[in-house]
Residue frames as qw, qx, qy, qz and C-alpha x, y, z in Angstrom:
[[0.107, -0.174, -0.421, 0.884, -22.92, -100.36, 111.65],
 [0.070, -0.723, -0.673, -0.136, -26.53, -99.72, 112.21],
 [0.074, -0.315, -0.037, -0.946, -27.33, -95.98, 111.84],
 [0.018, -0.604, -0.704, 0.374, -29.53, -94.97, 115.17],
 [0.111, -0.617, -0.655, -0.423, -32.13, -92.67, 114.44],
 [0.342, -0.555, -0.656, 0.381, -33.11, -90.24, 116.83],
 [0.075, -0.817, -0.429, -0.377, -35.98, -87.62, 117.29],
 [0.393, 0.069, -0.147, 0.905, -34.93, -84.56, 118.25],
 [0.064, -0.726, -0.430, -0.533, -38.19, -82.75, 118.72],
 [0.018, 0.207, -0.327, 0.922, -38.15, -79.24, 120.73],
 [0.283, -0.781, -0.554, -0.051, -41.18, -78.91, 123.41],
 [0.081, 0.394, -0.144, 0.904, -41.76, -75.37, 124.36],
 [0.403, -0.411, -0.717, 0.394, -42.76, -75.14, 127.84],
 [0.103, -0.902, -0.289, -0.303, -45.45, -72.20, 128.82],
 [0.028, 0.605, -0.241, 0.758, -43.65, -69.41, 130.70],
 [0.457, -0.510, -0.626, 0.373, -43.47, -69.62, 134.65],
 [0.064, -0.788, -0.281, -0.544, -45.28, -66.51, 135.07],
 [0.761, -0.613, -0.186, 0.105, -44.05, -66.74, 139.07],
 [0.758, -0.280, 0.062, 0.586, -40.61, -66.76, 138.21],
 [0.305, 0.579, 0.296, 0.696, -40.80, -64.08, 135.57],
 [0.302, -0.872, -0.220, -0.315, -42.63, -61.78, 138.38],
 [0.706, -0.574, 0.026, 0.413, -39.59, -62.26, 140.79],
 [0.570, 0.051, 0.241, 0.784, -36.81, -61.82, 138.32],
 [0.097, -0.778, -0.192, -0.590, -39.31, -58.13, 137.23],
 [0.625, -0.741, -0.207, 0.127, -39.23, -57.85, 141.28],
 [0.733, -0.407, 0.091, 0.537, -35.35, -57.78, 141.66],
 [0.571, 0.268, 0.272, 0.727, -34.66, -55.77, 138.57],
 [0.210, -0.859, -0.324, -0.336, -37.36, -53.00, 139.93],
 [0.750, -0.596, -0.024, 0.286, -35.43, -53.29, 143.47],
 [0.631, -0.120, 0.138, 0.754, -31.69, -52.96, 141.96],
 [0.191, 0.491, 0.135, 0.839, -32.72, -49.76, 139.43],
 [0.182, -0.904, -0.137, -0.361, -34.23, -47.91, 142.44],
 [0.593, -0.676, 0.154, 0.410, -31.51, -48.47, 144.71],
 [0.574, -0.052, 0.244, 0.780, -29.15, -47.49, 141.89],
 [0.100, 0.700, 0.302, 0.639, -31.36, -44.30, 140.73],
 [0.487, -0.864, -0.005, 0.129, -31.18, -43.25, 144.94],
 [0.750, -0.025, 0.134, 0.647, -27.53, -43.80, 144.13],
 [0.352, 0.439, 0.287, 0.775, -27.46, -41.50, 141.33],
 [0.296, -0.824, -0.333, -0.350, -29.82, -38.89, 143.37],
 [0.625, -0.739, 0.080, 0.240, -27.24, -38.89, 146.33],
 [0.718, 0.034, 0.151, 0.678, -24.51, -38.19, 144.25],
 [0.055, 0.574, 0.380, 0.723, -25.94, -35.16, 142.73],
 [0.325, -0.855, -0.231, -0.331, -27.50, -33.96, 145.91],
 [0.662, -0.721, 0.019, 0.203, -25.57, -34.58, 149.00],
 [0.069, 0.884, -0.450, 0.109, -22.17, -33.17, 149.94],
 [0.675, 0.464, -0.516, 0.250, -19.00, -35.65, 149.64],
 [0.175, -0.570, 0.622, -0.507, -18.07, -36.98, 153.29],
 [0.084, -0.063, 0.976, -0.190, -18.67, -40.32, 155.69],
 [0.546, 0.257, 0.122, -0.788, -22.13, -39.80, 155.42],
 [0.751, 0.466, -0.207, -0.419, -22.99, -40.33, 151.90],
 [0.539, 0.359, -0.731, -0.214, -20.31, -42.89, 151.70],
 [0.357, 0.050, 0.794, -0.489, -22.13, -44.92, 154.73],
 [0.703, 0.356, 0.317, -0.527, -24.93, -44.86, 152.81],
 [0.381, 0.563, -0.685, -0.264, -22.83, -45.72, 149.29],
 [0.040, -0.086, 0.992, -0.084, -21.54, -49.03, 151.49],
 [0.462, 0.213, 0.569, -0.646, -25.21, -49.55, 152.86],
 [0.729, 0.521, 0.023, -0.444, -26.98, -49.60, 149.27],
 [0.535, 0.532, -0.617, -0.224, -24.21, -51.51, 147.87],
 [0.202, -0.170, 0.938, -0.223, -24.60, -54.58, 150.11],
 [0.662, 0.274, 0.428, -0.551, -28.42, -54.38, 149.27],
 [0.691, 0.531, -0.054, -0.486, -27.98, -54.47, 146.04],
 [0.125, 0.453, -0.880, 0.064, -25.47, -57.62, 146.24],
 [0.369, 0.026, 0.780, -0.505, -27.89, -59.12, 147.96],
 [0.596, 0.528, 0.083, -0.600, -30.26, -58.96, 145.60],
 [0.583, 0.547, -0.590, -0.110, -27.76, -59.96, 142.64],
 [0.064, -0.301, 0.937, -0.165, -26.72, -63.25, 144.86],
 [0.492, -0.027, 0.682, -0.540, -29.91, -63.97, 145.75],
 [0.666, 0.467, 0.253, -0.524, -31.77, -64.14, 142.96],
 [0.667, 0.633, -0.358, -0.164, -29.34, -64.32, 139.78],
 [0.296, 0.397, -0.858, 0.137, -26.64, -66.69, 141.54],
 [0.744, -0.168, -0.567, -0.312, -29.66, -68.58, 143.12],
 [0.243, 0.279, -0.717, 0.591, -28.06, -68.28, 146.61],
 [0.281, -0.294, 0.515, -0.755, -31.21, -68.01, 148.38],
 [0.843, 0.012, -0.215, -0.493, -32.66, -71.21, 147.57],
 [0.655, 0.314, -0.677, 0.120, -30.09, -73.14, 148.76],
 [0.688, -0.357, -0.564, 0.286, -29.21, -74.61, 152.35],
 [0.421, -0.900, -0.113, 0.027, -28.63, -72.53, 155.18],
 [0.763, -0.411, 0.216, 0.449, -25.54, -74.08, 156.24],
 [0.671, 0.405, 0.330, 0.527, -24.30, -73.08, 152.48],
 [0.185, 0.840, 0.186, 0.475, -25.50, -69.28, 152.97],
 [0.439, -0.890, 0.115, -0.032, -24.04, -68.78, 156.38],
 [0.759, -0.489, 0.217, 0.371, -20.35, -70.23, 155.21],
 [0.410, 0.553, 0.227, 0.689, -20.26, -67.67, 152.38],
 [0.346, -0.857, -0.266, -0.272, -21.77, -64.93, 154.68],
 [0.577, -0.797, 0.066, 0.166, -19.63, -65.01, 157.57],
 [0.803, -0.088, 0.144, 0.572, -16.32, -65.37, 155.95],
 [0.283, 0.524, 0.322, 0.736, -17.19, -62.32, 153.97],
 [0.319, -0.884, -0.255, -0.227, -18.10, -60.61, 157.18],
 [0.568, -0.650, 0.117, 0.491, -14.91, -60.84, 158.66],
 [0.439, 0.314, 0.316, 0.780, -12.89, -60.03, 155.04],
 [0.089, -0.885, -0.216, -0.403, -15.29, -56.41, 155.56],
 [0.579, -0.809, -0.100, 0.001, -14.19, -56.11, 159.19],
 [0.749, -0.192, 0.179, 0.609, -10.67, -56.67, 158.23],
 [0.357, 0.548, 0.309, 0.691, -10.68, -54.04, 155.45],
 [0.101, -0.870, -0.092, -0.474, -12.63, -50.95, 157.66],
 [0.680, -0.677, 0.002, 0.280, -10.10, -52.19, 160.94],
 [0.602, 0.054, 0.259, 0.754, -6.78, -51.49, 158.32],
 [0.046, -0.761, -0.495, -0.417, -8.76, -48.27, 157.53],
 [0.626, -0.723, -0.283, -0.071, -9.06, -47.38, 160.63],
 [0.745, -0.565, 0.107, 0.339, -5.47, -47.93, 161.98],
 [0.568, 0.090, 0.319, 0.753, -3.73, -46.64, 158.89],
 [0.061, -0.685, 0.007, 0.726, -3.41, -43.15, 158.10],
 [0.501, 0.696, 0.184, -0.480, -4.80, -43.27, 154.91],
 [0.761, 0.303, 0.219, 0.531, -1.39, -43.90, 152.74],
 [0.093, 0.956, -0.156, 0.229, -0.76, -39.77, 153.12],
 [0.579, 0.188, -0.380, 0.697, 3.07, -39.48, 153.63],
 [0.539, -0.687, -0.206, 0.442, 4.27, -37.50, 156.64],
 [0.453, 0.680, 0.022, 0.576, 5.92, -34.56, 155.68]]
């Protein structure tokens, strides 16, 4: 048995200064929508409002975290619209049960 050899050497590839500036982009993006969070908790008064706005900022900031860190927006349309829409009806299904159900509060 012949013993193979083999070079292992490490190349360190310069920085993609491009990609670095995005990934700084998105993380800038998520902490101010989550520091408005934190500001609307503290400021505004507890009702449909604030949680309208709650949903609202938490879709952005999904967005964000798909796009960028799960790489979703580089990919095919076709790919982003049969994640997209299923997940639009699964919402619509959730605020129509909402809606039609009395909250879980027994009758008394």
């Amino acid at each position: 048995m012949a013993h193979h050899e083999e070079n292992h050497d490490i190349v360190v590839q310069p920085a993609n200064k491009e990609h670095i500036k995005k990934i700084w982009k998105t993380a800038l993006i998520l902490a101010a929508v989550t520091a408005l969070e934190f500001l609307l908790a503290f400021t505004m008064e507890r009702g449909p409002l604030l949680i309208s706005i709650y949903v609202g900022l938490t879709i952005i900031k999904a967005f964000y975290i798909v796009a960028e860190f799960m790489h979703l927006r580089h990919e095919s349309k076709t790919l982003i619209w049969s994640i997209l829409i299923p997940t639009i009806f699964v919402f619509w299904l959730i605020v129509a049960l909402l809606m039609e159900s009395d909250g879980g509060v027994p009758n008394v």
